[in-house]
N, C-alpha and C positions, 0 to 999 in steps of 0.2 A: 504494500500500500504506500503511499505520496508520503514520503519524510521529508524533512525539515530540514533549512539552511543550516550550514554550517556557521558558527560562531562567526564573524568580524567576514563573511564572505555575503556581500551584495547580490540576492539574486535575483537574476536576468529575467527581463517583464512574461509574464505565465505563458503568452500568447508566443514566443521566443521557444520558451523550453518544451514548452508543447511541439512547436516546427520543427525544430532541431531533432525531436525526438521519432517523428514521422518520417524524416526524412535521412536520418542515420538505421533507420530499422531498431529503433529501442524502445521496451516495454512501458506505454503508459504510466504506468505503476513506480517499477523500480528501478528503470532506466538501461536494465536488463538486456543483454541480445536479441533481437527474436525475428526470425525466419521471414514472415509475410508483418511486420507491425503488428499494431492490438497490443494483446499481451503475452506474455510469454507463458509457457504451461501452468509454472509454480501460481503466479497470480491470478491465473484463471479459475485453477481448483481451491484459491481461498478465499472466492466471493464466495459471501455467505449465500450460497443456493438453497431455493426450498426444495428437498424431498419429499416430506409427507405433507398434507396442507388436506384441510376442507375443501369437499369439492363444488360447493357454492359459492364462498367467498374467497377461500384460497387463503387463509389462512394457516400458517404453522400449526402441525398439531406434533407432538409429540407421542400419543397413541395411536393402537391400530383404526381407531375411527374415522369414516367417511365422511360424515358430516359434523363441525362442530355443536355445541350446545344451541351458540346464540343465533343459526341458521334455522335448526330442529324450533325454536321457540318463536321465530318471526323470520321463516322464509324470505330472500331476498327474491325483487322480481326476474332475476336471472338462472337461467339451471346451472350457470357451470362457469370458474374461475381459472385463469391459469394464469400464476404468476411467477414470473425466475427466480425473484430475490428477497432476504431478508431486507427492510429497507435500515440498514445497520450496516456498521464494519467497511467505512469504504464507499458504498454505493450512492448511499446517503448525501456525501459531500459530492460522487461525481452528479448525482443529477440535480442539486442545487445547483455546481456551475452548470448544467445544460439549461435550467430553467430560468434562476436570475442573472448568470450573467453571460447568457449567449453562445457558452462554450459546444458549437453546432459536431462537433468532432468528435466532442465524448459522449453526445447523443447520438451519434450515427456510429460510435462503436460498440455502445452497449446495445443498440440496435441491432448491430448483425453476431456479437456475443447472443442475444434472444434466438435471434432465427436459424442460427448453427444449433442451440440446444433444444429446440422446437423437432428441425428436421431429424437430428437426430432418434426422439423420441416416436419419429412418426405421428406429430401431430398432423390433423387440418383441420381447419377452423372453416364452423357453417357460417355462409352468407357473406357478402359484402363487409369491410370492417369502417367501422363508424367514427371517427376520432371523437373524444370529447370536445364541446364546442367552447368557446371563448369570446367574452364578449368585446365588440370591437372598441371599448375604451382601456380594457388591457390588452390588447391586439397592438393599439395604438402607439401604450407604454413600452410593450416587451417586443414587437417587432416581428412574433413569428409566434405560433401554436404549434406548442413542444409535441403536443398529442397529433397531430397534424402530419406532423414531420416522421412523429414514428411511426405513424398508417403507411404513408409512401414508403420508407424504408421496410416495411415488413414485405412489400408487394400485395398484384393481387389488385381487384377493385377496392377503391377506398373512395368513399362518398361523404365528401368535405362540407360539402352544403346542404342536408337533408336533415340537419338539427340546429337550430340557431340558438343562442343563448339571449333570449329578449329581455333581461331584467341585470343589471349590474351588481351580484349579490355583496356581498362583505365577506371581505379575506376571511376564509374556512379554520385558518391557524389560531389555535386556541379556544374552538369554540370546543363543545361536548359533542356527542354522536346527536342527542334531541336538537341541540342550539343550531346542528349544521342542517337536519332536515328541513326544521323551520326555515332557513334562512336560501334555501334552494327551493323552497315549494315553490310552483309554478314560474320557474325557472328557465327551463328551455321550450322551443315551439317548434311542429313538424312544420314544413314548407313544403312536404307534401306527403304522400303517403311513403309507409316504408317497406320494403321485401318482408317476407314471412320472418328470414331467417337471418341474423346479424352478429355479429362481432366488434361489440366495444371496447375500445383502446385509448388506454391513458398513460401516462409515468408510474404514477403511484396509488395503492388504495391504501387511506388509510382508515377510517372508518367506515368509508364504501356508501356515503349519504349522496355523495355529487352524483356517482355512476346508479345507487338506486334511484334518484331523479330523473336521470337521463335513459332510463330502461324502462318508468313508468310510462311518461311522453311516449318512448317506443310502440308500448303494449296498448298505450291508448288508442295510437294509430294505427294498429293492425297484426303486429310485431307479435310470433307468437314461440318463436326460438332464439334465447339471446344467450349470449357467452362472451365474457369478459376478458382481455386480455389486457396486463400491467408488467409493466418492467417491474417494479417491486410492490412487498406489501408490508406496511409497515405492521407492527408485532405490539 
């Protein structure tokens, strides 16, 4: 994982060591050798992956259980979650900088880290995939829709405009699971109808209120197969 400058040694602006680092063939991470860029094995097999998870919201589980408690007690609108990562240990910080500060490279690397470990598994995901929507006065601010970018990068139809976000909610950070439902209710709007069957895609779930929002809207409109897909999930 990303270590720290050395005592009395000035370092070189992020966007610099990042280049250098692409263009020498050196691991993200640890500056490492590695064959095609990305990262180098060691650093791959220590993001915290999820193995077992709930299979509605994708959640870590540490037992043999399929579904956890809090799915079993208030089903989400969705059947089915899959998400790579613990959002911990590393992940965390790379998709802050993908998100607030633009770093479009460590989004389009943990992007194709997802789709090597997808294919491998023999996933495929039903339906068109749906990015989370963004409303266009953070659009404005941030310059680009992180969810957006990782639709395209997955491949595959990806239907950009088929959910708008018509209501500019309040930052979701810090609120409670209740504070964030409330604060998403009638949230986003269909712009037209939508395929039977779909694939939701964001960065991150963490109490999973945005993306049950955005799956209600779905189901209202017609939507009667939905499945979720997140680079991570936070724990």
């Amino acid at each position: 994982m990303p270590g720290h400058p050395v005592n009395g040694w000035r370092q070189p602006p992020y966007w610099r060591l990042r280049f250098d680092r692409l263009l020498h063939g050196r691991c993200h991470f640890c500056n490492g050798p590695v064959a095609d860029g990305g990262l180098c094995p060691g650093c791959r097999e220590d993001l915290p992956w999820i193995t077992a998870a709930c299979r509605c919201c994708g959640a870590p589980l540490s037992s043999g259980a399929a579904t956890c408690a809090g799915c079993i007690g208030d089903p989400p609108p969705f059947q089915r979650t899959h998400a790579l990562w613990q959002y911990r240990d590393g992940i965390d910080d790379c998709l802050r900088a993908f998100k607030d500060r633009g770093d479009i490279a460590m989004g389009r690397l943990l992007t194709d880290l997802a789709v090597a470990a997808l294919t491998r598994r023999g996933l495929r995901l039903p339906g068109p995939l749906v990015p989370m929507p963004l409303h266009r006065d953070r659009y404005r601010q941030r310059g680009f829709n992180q969810s957006v970018l990782i639709g395209r990068w997955l491949g595959g139809p990806c239907l950009e405009d088929l959910v708008e976000q018509s209501r500019n909610t309040a930052d979701q950070r810090g609120l409670d699971a209740r504070q964030r439902r409330a604060n998403l209710d009638r949230a986003f709007r269909l712009r037209r109808p939508p395929p039977r069957a779909v694939t939701l895609v964001d960065d991150v779930m963490t109490t999973g209120a945005s993306l049950r929002a955005l799956a209600h809207c779905l189901r209202e409109g017609g939507a009667e197969h939905i499945r979720v897909l997140v680079l991570a999930r936070a724990v």
